[in-house]
Backbone as JSON Lines, residues from 0, in Angstrom:
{"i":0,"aa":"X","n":[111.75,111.92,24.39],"ca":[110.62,112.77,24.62],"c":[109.64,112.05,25.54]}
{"i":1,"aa":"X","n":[109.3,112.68,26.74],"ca":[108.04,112.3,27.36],"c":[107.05,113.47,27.44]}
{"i":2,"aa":"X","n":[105.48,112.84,27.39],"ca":[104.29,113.63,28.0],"c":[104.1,113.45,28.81]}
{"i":3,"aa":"X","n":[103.5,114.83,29.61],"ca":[102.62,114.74,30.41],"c":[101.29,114.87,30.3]}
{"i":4,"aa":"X","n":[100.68,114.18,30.06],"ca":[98.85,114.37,29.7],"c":[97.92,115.07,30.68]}
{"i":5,"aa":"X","n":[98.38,114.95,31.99],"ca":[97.44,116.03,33.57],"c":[97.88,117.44,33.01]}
{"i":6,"aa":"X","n":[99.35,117.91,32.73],"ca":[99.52,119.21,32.73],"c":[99.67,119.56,31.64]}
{"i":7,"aa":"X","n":[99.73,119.0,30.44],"ca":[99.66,118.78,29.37],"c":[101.62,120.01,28.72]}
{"i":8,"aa":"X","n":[102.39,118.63,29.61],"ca":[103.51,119.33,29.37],"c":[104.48,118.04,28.65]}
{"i":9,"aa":"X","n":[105.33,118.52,27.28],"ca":[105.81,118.12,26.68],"c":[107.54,117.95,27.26]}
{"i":10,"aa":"X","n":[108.48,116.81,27.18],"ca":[109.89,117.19,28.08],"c":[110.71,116.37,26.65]}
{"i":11,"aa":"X","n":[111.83,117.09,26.41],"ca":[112.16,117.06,24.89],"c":[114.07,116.97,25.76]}
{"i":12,"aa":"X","n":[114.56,115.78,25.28],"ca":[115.83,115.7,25.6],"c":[116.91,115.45,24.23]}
{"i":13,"aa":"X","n":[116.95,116.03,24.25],"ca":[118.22,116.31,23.14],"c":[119.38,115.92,22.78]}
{"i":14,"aa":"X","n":[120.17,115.51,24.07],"ca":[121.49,115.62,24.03],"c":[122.47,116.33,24.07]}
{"i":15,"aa":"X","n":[121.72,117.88,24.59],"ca":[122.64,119.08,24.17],"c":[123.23,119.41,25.68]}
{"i":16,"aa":"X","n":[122.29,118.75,26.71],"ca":[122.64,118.92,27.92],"c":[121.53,119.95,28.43]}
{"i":17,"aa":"X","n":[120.4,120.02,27.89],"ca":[118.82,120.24,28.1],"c":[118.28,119.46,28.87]}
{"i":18,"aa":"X","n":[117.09,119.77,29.02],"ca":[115.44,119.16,28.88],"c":[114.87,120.35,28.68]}
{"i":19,"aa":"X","n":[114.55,120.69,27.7],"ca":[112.99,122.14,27.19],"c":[112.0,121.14,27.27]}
{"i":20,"aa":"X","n":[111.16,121.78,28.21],"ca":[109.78,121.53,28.57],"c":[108.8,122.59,27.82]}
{"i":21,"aa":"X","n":[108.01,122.21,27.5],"ca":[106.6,122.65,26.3],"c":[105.55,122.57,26.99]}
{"i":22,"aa":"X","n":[105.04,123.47,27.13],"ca":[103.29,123.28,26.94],"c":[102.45,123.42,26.02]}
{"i":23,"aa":"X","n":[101.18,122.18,25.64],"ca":[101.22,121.79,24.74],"c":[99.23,122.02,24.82]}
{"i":24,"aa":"X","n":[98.9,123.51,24.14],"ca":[97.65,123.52,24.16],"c":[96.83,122.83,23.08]}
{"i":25,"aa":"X","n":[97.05,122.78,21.68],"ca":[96.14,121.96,21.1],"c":[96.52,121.78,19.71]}
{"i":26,"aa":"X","n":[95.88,121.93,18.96],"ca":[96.18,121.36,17.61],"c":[96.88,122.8,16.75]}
{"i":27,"aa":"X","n":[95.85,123.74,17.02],"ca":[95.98,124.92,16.41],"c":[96.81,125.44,16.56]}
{"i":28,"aa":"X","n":[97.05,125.39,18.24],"ca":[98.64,126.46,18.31],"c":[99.94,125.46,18.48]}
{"i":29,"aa":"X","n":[100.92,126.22,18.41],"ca":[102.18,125.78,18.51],"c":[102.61,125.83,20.08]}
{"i":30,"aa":"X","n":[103.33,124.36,20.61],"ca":[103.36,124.28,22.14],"c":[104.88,125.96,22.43]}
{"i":31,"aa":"X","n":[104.69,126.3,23.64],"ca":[105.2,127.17,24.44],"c":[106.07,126.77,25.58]}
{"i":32,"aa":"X","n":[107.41,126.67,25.07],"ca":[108.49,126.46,26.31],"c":[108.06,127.0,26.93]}
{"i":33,"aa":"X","n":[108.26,126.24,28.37],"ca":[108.44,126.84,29.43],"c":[109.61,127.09,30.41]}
{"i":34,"aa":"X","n":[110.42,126.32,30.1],"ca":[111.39,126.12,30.54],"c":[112.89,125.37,30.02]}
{"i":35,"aa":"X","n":[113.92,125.67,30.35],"ca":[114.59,125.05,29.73],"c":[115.84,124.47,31.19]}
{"i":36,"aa":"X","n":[116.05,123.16,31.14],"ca":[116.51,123.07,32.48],"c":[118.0,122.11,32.31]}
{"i":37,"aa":"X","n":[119.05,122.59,33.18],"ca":[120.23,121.65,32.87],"c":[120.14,120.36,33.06]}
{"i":38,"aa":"X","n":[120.89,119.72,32.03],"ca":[121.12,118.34,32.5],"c":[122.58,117.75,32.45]}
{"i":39,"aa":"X","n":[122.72,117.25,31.91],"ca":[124.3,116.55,31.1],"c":[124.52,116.52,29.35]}
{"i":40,"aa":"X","n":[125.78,116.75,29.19],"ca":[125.83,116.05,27.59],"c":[125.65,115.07,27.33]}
{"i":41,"aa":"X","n":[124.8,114.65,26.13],"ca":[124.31,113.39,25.69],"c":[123.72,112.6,26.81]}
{"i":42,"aa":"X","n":[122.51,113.86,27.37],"ca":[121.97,112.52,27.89],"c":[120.25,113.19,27.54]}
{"i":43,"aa":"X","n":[120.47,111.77,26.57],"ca":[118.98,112.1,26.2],"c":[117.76,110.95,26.16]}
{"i":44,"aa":"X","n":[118.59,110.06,27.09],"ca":[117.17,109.17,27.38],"c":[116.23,109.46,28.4]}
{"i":45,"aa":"X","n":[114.97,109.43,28.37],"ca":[114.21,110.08,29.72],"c":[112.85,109.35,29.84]}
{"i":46,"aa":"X","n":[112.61,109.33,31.15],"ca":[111.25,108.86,31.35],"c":[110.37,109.71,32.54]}
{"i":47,"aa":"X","n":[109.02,110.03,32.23],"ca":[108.42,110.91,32.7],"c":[107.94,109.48,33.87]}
{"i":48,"aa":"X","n":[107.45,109.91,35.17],"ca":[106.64,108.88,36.03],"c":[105.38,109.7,36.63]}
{"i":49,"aa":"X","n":[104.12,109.58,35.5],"ca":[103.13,110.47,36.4],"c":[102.69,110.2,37.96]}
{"i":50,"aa":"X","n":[102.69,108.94,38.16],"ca":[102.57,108.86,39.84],"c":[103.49,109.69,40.53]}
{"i":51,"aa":"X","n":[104.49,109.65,40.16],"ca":[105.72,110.28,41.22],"c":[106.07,111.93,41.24]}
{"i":52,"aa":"X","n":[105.32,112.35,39.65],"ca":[105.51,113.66,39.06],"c":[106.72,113.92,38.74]}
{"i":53,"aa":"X","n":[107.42,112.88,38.31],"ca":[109.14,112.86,38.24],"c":[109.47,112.5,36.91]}
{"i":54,"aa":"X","n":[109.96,113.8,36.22],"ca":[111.14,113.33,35.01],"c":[112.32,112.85,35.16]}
{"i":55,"aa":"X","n":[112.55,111.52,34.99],"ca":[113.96,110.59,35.14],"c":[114.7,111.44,33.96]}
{"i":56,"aa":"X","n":[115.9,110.82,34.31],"ca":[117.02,111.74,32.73],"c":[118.39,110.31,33.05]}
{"i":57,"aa":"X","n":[118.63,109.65,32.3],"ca":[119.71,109.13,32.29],"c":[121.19,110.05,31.88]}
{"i":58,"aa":"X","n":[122.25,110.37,32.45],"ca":[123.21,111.21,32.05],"c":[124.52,110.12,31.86]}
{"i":59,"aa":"X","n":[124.86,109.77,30.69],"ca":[125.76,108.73,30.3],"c":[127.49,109.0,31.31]}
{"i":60,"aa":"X","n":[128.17,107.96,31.37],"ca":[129.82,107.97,31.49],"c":[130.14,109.11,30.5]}
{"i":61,"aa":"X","n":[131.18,109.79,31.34],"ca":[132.14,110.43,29.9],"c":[133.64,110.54,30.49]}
{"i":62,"aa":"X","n":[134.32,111.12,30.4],"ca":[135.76,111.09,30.91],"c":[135.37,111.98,31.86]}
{"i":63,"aa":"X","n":[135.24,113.02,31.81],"ca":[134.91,114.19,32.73],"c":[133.74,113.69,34.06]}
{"i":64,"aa":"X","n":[132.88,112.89,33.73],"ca":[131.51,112.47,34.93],"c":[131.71,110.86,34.38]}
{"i":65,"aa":"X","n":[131.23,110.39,36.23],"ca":[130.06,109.31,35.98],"c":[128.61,109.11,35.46]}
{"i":66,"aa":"X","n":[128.15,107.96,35.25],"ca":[126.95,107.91,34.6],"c":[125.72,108.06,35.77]}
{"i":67,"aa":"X","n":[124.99,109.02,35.3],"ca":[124.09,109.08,36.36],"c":[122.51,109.65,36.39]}
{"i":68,"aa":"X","n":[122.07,109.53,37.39],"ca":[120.84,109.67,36.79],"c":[119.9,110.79,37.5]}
{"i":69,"aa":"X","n":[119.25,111.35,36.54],"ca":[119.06,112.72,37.22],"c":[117.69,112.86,37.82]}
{"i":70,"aa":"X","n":[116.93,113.48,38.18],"ca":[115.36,112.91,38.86],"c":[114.97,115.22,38.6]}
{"i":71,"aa":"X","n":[114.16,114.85,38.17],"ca":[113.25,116.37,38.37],"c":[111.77,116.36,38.35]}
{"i":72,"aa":"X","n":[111.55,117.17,39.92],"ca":[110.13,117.07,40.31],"c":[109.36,117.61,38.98]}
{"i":73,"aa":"X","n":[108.32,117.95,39.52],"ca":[107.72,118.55,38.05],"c":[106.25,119.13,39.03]}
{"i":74,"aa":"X","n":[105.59,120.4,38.45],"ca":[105.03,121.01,39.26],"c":[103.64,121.97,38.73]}
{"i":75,"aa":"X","n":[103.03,122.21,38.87],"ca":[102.45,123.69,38.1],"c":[103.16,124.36,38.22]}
{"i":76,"aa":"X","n":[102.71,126.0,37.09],"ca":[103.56,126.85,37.32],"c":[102.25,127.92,38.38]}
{"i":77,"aa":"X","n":[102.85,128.83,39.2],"ca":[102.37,129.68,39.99],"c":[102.2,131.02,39.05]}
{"i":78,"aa":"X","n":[101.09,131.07,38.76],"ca":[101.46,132.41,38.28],"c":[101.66,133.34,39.58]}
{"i":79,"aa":"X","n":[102.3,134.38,38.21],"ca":[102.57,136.12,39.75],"c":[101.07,136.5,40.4]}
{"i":80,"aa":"X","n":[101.75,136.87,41.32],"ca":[100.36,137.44,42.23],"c":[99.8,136.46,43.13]}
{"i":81,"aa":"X","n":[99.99,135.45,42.9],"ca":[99.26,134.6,43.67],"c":[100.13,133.98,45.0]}
């Protein structure tokens, strides 16, 4: 799991071959996927880099892939209309 504290977005790696990203308004409410984005099986180590705005994702060896590593920008969202 990494935060983001500027956009106040949560990135939750699983192992299922995810990353669900959360937004995470406050105590009271419950955070709000926003997204749910591919990655690999079992790869659930991750590191957020706020300078770079980049969620790292490590994606392990398996018989099928090499081990590798995944990089996702990270952004506001636009709302419609604009």
């Amino acid at each position: 799991m990494s935060y983001d504290p500027a956009m106040r977005r949560l990135y939750v790696m699983g192992g299922e071959g995810f990353v669900d990203v959360f937004h995470v308004f406050d105590a009271r409410r419950e955070p709000a996927r926003l997204a749910r984005l591919r990655t690999a099986q079992r790869a659930r180590t991750g590191l957020f880099i706020p300078e770079l705005q980049t969620l790292v994702v490590a994606a392990p060896h398996t018989t099928n892939r090499t081990a590798s590593v995944l990089l996702f920008q990270t952004r506001p969202l636009v709302s419609a209309g604009h």
